[in-house]
C-alpha positions as CSV (number, residue, x, y, z in Angstrom):
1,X,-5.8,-10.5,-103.4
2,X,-9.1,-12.5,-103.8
3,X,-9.7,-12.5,-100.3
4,X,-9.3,-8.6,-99.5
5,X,-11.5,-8.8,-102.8
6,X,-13.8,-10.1,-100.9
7,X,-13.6,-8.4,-97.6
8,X,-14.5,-5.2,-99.5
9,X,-17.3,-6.8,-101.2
10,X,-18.8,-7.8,-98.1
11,X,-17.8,-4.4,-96.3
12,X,-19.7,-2.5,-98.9
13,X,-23.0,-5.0,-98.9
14,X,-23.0,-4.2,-95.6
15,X,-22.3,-0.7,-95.8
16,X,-25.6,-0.8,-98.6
17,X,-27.6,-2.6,-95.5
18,X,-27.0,0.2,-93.2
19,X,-28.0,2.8,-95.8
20,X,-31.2,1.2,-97.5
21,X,-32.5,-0.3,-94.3
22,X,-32.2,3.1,-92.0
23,X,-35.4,3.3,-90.5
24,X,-36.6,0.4,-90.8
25,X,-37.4,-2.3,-88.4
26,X,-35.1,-5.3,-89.7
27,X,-35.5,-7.7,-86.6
28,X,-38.9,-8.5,-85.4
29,X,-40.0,-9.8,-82.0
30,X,-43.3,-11.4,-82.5
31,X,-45.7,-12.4,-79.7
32,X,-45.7,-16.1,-80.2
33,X,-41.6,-15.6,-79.9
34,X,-40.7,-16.1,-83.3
35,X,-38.6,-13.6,-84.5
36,X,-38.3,-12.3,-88.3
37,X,-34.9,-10.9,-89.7
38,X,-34.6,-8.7,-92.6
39,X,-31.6,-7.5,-94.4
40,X,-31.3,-5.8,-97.9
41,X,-28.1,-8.1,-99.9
42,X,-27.0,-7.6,-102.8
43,X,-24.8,-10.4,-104.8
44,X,-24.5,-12.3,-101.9
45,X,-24.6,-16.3,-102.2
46,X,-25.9,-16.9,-98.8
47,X,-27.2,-15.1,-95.4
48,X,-27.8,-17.0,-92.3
49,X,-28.4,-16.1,-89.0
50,X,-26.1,-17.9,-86.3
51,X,-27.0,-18.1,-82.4
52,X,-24.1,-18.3,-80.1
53,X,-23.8,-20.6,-77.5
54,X,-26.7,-22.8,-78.7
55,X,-28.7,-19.3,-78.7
56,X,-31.7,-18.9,-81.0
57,X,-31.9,-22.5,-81.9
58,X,-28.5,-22.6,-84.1
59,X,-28.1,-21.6,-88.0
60,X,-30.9,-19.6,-89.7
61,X,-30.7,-19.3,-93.8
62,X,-32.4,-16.1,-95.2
63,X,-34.4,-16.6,-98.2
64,X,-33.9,-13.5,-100.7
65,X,-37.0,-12.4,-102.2
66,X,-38.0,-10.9,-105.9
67,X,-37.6,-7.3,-104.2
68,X,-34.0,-8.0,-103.2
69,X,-34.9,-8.6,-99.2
70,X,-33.5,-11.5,-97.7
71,X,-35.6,-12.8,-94.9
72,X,-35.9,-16.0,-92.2
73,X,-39.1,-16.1,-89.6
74,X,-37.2,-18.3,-86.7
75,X,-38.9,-20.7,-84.3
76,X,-40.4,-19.6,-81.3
77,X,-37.3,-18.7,-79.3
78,X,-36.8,-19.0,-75.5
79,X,-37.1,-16.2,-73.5
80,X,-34.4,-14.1,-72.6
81,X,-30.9,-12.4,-73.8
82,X,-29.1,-14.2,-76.7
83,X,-25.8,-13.5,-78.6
84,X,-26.4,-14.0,-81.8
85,X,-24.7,-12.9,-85.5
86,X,-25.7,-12.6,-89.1
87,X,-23.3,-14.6,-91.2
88,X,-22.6,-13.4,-95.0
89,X,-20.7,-15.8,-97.5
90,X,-19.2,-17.3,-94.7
91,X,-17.8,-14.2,-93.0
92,X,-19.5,-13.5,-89.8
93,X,-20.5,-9.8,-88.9
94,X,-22.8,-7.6,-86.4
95,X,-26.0,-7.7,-87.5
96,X,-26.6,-3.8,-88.8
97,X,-28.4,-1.2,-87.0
98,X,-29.2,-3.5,-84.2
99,X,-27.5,-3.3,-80.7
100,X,-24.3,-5.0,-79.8
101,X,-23.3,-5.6,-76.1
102,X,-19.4,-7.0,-75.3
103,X,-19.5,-10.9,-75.0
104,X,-17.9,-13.5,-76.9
105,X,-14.9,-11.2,-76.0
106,X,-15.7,-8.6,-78.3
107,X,-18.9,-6.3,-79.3
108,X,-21.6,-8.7,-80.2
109,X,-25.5,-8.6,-81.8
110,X,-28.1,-9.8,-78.6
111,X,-31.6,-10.0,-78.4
112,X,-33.9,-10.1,-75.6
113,X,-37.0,-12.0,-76.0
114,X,-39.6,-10.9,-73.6
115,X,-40.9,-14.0,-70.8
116,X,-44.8,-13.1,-70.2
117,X,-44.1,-14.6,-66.8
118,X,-41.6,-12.7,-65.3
119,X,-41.3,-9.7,-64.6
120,X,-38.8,-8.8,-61.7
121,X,-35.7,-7.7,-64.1
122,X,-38.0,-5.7,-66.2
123,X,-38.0,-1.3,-64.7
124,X,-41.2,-0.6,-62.9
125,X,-42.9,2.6,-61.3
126,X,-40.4,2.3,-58.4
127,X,-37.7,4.4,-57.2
128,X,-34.5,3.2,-59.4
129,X,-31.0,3.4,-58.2
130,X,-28.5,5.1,-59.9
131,X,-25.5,2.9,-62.2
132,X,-22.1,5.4,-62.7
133,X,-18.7,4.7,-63.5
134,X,-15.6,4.9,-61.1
135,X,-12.7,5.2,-63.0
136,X,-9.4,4.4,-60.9
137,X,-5.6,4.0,-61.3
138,X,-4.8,0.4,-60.5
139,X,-1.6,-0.5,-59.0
140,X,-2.0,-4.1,-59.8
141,X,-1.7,-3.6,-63.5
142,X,-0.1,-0.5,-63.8
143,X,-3.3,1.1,-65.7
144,X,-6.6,3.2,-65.5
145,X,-9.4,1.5,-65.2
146,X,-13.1,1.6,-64.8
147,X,-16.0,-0.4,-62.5
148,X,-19.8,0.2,-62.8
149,X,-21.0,0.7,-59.1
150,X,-24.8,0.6,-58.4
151,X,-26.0,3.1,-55.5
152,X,-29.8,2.1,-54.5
153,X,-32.7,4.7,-54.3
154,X,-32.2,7.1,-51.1
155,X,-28.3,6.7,-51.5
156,X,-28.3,10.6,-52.3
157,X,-31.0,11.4,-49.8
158,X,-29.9,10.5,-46.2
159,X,-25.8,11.3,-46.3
160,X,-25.6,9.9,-43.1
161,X,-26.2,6.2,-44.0
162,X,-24.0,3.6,-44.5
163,X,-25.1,0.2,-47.2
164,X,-23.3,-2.8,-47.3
165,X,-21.7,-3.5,-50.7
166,X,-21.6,-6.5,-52.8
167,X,-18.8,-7.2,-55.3
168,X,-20.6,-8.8,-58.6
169,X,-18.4,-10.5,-61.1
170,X,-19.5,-11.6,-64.8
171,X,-18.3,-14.7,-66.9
172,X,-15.6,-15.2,-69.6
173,X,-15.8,-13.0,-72.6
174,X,-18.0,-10.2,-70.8
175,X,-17.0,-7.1,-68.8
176,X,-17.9,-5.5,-66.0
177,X,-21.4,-4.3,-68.1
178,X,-22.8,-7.4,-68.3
179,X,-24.9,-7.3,-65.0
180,X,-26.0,-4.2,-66.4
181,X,-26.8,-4.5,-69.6
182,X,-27.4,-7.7,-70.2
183,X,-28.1,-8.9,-66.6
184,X,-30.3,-5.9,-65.9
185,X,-28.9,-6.2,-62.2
186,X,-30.1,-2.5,-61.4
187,X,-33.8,-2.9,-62.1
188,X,-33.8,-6.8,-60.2
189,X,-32.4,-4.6,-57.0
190,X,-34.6,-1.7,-57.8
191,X,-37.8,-4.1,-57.6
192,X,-36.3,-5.9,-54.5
193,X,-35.7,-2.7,-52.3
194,X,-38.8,-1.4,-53.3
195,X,-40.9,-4.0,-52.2
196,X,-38.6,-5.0,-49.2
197,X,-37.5,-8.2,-50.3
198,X,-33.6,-7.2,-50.3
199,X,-31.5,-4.5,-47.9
200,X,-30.4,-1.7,-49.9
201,X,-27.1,-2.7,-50.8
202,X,-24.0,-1.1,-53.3
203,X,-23.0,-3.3,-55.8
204,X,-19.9,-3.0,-57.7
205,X,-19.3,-4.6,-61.3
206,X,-15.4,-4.7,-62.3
207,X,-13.7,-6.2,-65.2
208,X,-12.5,-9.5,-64.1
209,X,-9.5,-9.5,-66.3
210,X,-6.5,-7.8,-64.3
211,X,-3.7,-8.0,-66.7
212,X,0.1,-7.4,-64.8
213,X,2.2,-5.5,-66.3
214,X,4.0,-7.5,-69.2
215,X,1.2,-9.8,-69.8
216,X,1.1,-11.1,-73.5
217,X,-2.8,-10.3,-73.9
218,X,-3.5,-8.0,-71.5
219,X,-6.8,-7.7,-73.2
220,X,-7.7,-11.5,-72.3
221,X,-4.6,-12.8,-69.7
222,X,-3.6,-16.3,-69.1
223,X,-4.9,-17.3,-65.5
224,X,-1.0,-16.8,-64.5
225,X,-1.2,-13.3,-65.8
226,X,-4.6,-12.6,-64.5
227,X,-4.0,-11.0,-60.4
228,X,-8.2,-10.1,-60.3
229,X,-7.2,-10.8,-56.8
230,X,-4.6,-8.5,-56.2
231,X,-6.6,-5.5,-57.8
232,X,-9.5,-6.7,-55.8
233,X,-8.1,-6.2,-52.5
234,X,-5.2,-4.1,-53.2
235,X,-7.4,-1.6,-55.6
236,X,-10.8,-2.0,-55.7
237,X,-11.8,-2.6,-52.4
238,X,-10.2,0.7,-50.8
239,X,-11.2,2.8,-53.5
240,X,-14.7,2.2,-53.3
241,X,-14.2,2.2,-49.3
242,X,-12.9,5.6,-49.8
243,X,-15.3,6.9,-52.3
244,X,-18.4,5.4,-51.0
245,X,-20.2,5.3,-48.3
246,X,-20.1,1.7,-47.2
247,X,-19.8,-0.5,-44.0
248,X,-16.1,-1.4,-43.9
249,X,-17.0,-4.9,-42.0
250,X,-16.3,-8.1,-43.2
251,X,-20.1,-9.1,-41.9
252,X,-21.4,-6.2,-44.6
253,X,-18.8,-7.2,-47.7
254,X,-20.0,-9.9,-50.2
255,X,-18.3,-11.4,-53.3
256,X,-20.0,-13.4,-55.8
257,X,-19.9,-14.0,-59.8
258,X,-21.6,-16.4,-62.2
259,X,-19.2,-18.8,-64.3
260,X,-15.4,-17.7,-64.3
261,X,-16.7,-15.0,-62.0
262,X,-18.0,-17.5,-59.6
263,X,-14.8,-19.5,-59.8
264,X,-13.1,-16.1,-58.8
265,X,-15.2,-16.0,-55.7
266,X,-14.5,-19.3,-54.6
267,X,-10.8,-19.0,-54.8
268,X,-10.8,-15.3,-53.1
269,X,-14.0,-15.5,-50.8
270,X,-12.1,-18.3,-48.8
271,X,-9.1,-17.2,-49.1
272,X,-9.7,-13.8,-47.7
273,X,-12.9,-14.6,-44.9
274,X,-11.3,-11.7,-43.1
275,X,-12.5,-9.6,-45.9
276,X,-15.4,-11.4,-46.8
277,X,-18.8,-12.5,-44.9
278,X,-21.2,-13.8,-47.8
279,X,-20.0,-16.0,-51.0
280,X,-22.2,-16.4,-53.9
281,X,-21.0,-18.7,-56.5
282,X,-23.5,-18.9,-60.1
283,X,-23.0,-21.4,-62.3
284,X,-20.1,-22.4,-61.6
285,X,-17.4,-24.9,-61.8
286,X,-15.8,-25.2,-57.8
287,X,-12.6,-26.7,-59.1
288,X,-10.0,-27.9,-57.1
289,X,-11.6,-26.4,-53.6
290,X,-11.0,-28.2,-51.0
291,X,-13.9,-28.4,-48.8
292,X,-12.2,-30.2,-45.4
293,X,-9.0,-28.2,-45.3
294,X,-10.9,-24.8,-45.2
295,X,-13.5,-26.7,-42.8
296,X,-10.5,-27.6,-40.6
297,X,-9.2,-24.0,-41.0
298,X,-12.8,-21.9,-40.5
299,X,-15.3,-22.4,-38.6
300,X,-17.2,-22.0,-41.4
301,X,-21.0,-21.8,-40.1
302,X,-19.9,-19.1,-38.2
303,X,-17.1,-17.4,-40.2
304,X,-19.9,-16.9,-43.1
305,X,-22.9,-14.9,-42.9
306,X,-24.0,-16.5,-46.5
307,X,-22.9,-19.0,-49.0
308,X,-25.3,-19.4,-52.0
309,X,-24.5,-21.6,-54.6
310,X,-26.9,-21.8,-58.3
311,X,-26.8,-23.5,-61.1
312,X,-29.2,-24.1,-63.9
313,X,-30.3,-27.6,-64.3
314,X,-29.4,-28.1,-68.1
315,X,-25.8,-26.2,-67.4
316,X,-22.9,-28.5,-68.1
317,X,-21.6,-27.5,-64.7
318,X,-25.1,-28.7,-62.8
319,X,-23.5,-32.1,-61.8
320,X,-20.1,-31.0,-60.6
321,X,-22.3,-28.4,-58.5
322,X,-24.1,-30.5,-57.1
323,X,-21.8,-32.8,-56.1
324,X,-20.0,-29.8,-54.5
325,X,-23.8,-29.0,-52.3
326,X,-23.7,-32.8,-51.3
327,X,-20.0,-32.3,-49.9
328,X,-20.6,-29.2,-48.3
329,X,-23.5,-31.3,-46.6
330,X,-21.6,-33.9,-45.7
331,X,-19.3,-31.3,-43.4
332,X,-22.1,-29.7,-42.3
333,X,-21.5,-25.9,-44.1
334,X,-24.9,-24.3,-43.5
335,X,-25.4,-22.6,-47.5
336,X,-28.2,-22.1,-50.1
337,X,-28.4,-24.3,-52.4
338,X,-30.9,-22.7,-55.4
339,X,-31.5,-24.5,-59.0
340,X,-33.9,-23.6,-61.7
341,X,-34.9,-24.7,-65.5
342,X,-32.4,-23.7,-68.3
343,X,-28.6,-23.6,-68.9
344,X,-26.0,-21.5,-69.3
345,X,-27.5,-18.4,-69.7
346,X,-28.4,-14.7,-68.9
347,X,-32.6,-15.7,-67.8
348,X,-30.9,-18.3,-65.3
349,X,-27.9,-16.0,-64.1
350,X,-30.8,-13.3,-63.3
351,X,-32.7,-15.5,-61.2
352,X,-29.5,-16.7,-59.2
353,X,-29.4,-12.5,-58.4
354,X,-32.7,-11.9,-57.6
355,X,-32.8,-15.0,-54.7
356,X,-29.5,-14.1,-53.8
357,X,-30.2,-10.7,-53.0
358,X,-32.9,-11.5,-51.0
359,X,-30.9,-13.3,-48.5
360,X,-27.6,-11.3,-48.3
361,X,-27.0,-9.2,-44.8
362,X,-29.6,-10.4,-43.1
């Protein structure tokens, strides 16, 4: 009883921060990167704001002023998209009236803190692609289902032309509009065609989680219960073939994802290199791949148009990439090997796109 108490009581302060804070900037981006958070609490014992994933530099406590405004002024925060979520009494919500993107495996608070050195992710005076949803019946898992397909600028123009089309997978917890909305993979391609660094190119963003029929979390499978590669070439692949105007060559087809995406293109990309001519792999772990018996079984350097492996030089995952780069060395695999400052993180996973882009199909 006490603790549905208490779920009310924290519904309704939260319900009171909605209504008495409507209109009102409550989280501040500052130049210096510091960013103030305000909510209005009333009875609360404590407020804090929490960063996910070592985001925002951990725990923030709120200090609750004479006027009844709790308030924090963080740190300067590095730049780029963070999950984040404002904690009440220990119970840990969305932070009101602020937008939520899925990660963390449900709807989450995230924050972008602008980088005054970059600026190729960011939408500028160029012509923009357009982002739309296919929605499909999958036979794979026996339901309907939707991917987020990128067209580039002068896809509606010339009906004659044919683009080559790369499959883009996000990490654990996302969905397939995380290279959208939190990746801002339209505007990086926009900039790149539009200044002729990348081929105009189709990009196609599914959810990575394919369920089968019967699975106990279809939501979030097991990896047993997870056939993304049975809905990838049995599904997805012919529907946007038929939908679409690609190239249906293997030469014009890449696959690529960051984290448990780019695990997903290791384990497919080789096993399908009739389907596929460019791999991409972002921040990823390469688990139990086995360069020499796909050497022995490819000629590699010739079967593969592209393989491009990133990683971010504080990830977790940096060393056992690495060591995969030094093996694929060793055999003599012609790839790109790319690495950059940070972890694992949205700012790195954009630049892994925007140097991989500029290499694919050429």
């Amino acid at each position: 009883m006490k603790n549905m108490q208490h779920i009310l009581f924290v519904f309704l302060i939260i319900q009171a921060i909605a209504t008495d804070l409507f209109g009102q900037a409550s989280v501040t981006v500052h130049h210096d990167r510091c960013v103030t958070f305000k909510v209005l609490g009333l009875y609360a014992n404590s407020l804090y704001i929490e960063g996910l994933g070592n985001a925002l530099g951990g725990k923030h406590f709120m200090n609750l002023s004479r006027d009844g405004i709790w308030e924090v002024t963080t740190p300067p925060i590095e730049p780029g998209f963070h999950y984040y979520q404002l904690v009440i009494d220990s119970v840990a919500v969305n932070f009101p009236g602020q937008p939520t993107y899925f990660g963390w495996g449900k709807e989450t608070s995230g924050l972008e803190i602008p980088d005054d050195n970059l600026e190729f992710y960011l939408p500028h005076r160029t012509p923009h692609g357009d982002v739309s949803a296919k929605w499909y019946h999958s036979k794979t898992t026996n339901t309907i289902r939707k991917a987020l397909i990128y067209t580039p600028p002068g896809y509606h123009v010339d009906l004659n032309l044919r683009f080559p089309v790369l499959y883009l997978q996000h990490g654990a917890g996302e969905n397939e509009m995380a290279w959208v909305y939190q990746g801002k993979a339209n505007f990086i391609m926009d900039n790149l065609i539009s200044s002729g660094q990348a081929i105009p190119m189709i990009i196609v963003m599914d959810n990575g989680y394919a369920a089968i029929p019967g699975s106990e979390n279809p939501e979030r499978p097991s990896r047993e219960d997870n056939d993304f590669e049975g809905l990838l070439l049995n599904d997805l692949i012919p529907v946007i073939d038929h939908n679409f105007r690609t190239i249906r060559d293997r030469e014009y087809r890449a696959l690529a994802g960051l984290s448990m995406g780019g695990a997903q293109a290791i384990r497919i990309g080789f096993s399908n290199l009739d389907l596929f001519g460019s791999i991409g792999v972002l921040s990823s772990y390469p688990g139990n791949f086995d360069v020499q018996s796909v050497y022995r079984a490819y000629d590699l350097n010739e079967e593969l148009g592209l393989l491009w492996l990133g990683y971010g030089k504080e990830d977790k995952r940096y060393s056992k990439g690495l060591d995969f780069h030094h093996e694929l060395r060793k055999e003599g695999i012609e790839h790109i090997w790319y690495e950059c400052e940070g972890g694992h993180v949205w700012q790195v996973w954009r630049k892994h796109l925007y140097d991989l882009a500029k290499h694919l199909f050429k």
